[in-house]
C-alpha positions in Angstrom: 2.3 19.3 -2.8 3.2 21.9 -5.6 4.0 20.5 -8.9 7.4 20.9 -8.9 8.2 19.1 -5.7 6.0 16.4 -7.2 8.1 15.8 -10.4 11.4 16.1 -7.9 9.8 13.3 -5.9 8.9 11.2 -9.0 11.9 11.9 -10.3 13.9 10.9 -6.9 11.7 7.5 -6.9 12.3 6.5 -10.6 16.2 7.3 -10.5 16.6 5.1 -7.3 14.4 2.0 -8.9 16.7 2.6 -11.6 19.9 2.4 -9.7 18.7 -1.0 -7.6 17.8 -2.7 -10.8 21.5 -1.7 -12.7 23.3 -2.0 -9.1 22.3 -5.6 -8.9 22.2 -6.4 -12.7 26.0 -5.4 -12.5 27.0 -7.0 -9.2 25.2 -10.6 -10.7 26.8 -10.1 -14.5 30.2 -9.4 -12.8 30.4 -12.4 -11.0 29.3 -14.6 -14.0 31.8 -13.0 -15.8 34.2 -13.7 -13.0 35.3 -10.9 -11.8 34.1 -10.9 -8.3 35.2 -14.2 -6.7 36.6 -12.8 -3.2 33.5 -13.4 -0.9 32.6 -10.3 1.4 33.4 -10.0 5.1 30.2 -10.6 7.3 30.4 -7.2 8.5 30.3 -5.5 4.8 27.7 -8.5 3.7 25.2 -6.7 6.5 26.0 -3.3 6.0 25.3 -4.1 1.9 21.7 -5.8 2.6 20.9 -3.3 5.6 21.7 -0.1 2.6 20.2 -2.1 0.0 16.8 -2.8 2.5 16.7 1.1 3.6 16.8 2.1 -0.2 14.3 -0.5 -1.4 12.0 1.1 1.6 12.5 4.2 1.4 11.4 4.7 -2.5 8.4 2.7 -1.7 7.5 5.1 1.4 8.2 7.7 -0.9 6.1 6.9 -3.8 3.0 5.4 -1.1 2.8 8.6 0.9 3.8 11.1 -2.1 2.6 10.0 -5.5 -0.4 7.9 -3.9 -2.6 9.2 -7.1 -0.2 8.1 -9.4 -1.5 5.6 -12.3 -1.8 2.1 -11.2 1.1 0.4 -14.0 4.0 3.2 -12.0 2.7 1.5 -7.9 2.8 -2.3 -9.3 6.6 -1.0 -10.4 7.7 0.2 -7.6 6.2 -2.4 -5.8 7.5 -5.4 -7.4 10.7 -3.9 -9.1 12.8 -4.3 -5.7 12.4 -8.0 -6.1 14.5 -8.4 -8.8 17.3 -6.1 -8.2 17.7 -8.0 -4.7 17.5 -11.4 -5.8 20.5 -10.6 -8.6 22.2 -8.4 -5.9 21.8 -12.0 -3.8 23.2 -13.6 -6.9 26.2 -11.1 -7.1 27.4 -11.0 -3.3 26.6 -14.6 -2.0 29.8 -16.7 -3.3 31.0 -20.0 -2.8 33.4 -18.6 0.5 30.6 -17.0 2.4 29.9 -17.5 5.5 27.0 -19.6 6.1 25.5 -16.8 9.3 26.2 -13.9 7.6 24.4 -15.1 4.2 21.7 -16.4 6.3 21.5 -12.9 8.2 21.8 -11.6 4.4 19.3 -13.0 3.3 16.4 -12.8 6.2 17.6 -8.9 6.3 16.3 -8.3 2.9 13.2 -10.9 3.2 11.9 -8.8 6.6 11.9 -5.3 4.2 10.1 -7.1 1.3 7.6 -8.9 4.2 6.8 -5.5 5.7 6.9 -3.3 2.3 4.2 -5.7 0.5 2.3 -5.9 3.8 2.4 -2.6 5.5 2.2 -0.2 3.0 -1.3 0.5 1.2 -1.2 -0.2 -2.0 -3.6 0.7 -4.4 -5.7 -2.4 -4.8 -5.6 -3.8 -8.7 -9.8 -4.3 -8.6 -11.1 -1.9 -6.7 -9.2 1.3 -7.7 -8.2 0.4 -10.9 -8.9 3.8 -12.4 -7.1 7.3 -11.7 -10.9 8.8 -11.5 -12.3 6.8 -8.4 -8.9 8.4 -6.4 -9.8 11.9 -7.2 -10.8 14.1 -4.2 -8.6 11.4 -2.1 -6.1 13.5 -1.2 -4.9 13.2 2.4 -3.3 17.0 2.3 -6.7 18.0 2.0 -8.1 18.8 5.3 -11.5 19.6 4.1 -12.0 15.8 2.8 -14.1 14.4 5.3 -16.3 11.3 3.5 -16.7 10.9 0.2 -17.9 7.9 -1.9 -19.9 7.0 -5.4 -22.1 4.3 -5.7 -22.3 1.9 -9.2 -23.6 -1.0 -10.6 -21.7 -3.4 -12.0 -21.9 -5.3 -15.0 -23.2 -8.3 -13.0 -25.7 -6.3 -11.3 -23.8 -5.9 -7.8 -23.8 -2.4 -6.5 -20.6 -1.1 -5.7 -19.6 1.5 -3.2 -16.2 3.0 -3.4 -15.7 5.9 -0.4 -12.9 7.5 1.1 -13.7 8.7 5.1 -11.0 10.5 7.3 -11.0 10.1 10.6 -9.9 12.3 13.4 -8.0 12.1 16.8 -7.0 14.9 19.0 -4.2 14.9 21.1 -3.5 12.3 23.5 -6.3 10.5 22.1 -5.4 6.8 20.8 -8.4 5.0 19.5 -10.9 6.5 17.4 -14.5 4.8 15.6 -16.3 6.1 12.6 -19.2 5.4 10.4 -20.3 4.9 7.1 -23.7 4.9 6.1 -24.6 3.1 2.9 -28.0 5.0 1.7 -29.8 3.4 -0.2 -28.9 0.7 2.1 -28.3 -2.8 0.4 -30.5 -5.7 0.7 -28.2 -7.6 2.7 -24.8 -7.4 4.7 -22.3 -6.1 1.7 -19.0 -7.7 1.2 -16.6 -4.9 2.6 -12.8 -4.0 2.1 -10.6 -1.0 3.5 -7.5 -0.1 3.7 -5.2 3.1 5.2 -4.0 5.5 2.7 -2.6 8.0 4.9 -2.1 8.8 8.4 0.0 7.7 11.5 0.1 3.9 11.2 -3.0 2.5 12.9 -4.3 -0.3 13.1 -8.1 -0.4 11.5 -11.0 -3.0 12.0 -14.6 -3.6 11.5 -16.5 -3.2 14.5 -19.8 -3.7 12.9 -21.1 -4.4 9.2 -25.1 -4.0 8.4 -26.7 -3.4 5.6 -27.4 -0.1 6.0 -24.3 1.0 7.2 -20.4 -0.3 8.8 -18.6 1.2 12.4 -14.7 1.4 11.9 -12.8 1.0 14.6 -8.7 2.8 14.9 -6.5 2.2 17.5 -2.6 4.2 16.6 0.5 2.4 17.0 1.0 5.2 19.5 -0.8 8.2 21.1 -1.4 11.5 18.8 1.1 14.0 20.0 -0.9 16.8 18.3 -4.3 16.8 16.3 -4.0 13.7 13.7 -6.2 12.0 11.2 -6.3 8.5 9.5 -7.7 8.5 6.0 -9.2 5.1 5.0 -10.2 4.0 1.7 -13.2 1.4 1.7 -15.3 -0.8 -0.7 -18.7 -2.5 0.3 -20.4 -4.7 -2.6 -23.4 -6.4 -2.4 -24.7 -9.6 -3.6 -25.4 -9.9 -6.9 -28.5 -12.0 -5.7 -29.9 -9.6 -3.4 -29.8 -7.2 -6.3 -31.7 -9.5 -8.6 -34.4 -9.8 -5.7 -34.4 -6.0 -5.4 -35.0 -5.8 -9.2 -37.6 -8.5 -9.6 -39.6 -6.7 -6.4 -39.5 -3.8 -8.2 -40.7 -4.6 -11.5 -43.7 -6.5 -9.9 -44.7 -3.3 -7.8 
């Protein structure tokens, strides 16, 4: 993505956070103020959540696939900001006079967007890629980027691998497995994390963890029509015990 289709994206993403947040700010000070006391039909109550829902998902999309580098305070924003706006647009729309269906339809409309938003989309993850400098190189519109990962130790002596891995299907393929090897490999089984970044939407689980190495396993919502790929962020950490065991062995060789 050039860097002017970047800042038209950002730009795009902020100004529509923006408008939910005023849209419903407006709507809910209104009625306080009385002004809106006519409640709406059940057709225009739907056709409001199901505008408000498509907006709400479409800047997240946007900002996920698009500005998936971006610094960690701007994706808790657009993630949570959404929230807000639709509980005062609730507040605004749902008078006294509405009908009970309709505000019940309302209301589950916009709770299925938030439900799959917060649970379908990959986040960055607050602990594990807290920092703009374990993303770089995790670009998914770089087709050379096959595996990459750095290895650390953390301040209470866990080791701590952070990796990116993409994996490939061709056409007409459907499931896919991969693997990571962890070298050194860690005393024990490591505690590990993934999560999809990019790609078709798959479905991806750990079909074996050892210490020296994990198998992931992808199966696509669908079959590839052409040559795709699925780029998966993981974590493995290891015991902070093992790594006290590895220490102690090794001062006493």
């Amino acid at each position: 993505m050039t860097r002017s289709i970047r800042l038209l994206t950002a730009l795009g993403v902020w100004a529509c956070a923006a408008a939910l947040l005023v849209v419903g700010g407006l709507l809910a000070w209104r009625r306080l103020a009385g002004a809106v006391n006519v409640p709406l039909s059940t057709a225009a109550l739907l056709l409001t959540g199901a505008a408000f829902g498509a907006l709400c998902l479409l800047l997240r999309w946007a900002f996920v696939r698009l500005l998936f580098d971006a610094p960690l305070w701007q994706s808790h924003l657009v993630r949570w900001a959404p929230l807000p706006a639709a509980a005062l647009l609730a507040a605004g729309v749902l008078l006294a006079g509405t009908p009970l269906v309709a505000a019940c339809l309302f209301v589950g409309l916009l709770a299925a967007v938030e439900t799959w938003c917060q649970t379908r989309l990959a986040w960055p993850k607050l602990f594990h890629w807290s920092s703009r400098e374990d993303r770089l190189g995790d670009r998914p519109d770089d087709p050379a980027l096959e595996q990459q990962f750095t290895r650390r130790r953390e301040p209470d002596g866990a080791e701590l691998i952070n990796g990116t891995l993409r994996i490939r299907l061709a056409p007409g393929q459907r499931t896919a497995e991969a693997h990571v090897a962890f070298c050194l490999p860690f005393q024990r089984r490591p505690h590990f994390e993934h999560e999809v970044v990019a790609g078709p939407a798959a479905r991806v689980v750990v079909g074996q963890l050892l210490p020296m190495g994990a198998r992931l396993d992808v199966k696509l919502d669908r079959q590839a029509e052409e040559e795709e790929s699925v780029l998966v962020r993981f974590t493995a950490r290891g015991d902070v015990a093992a790594a006290s065991e590895s220490d102690a062995l090794s001062a006493a060789s």
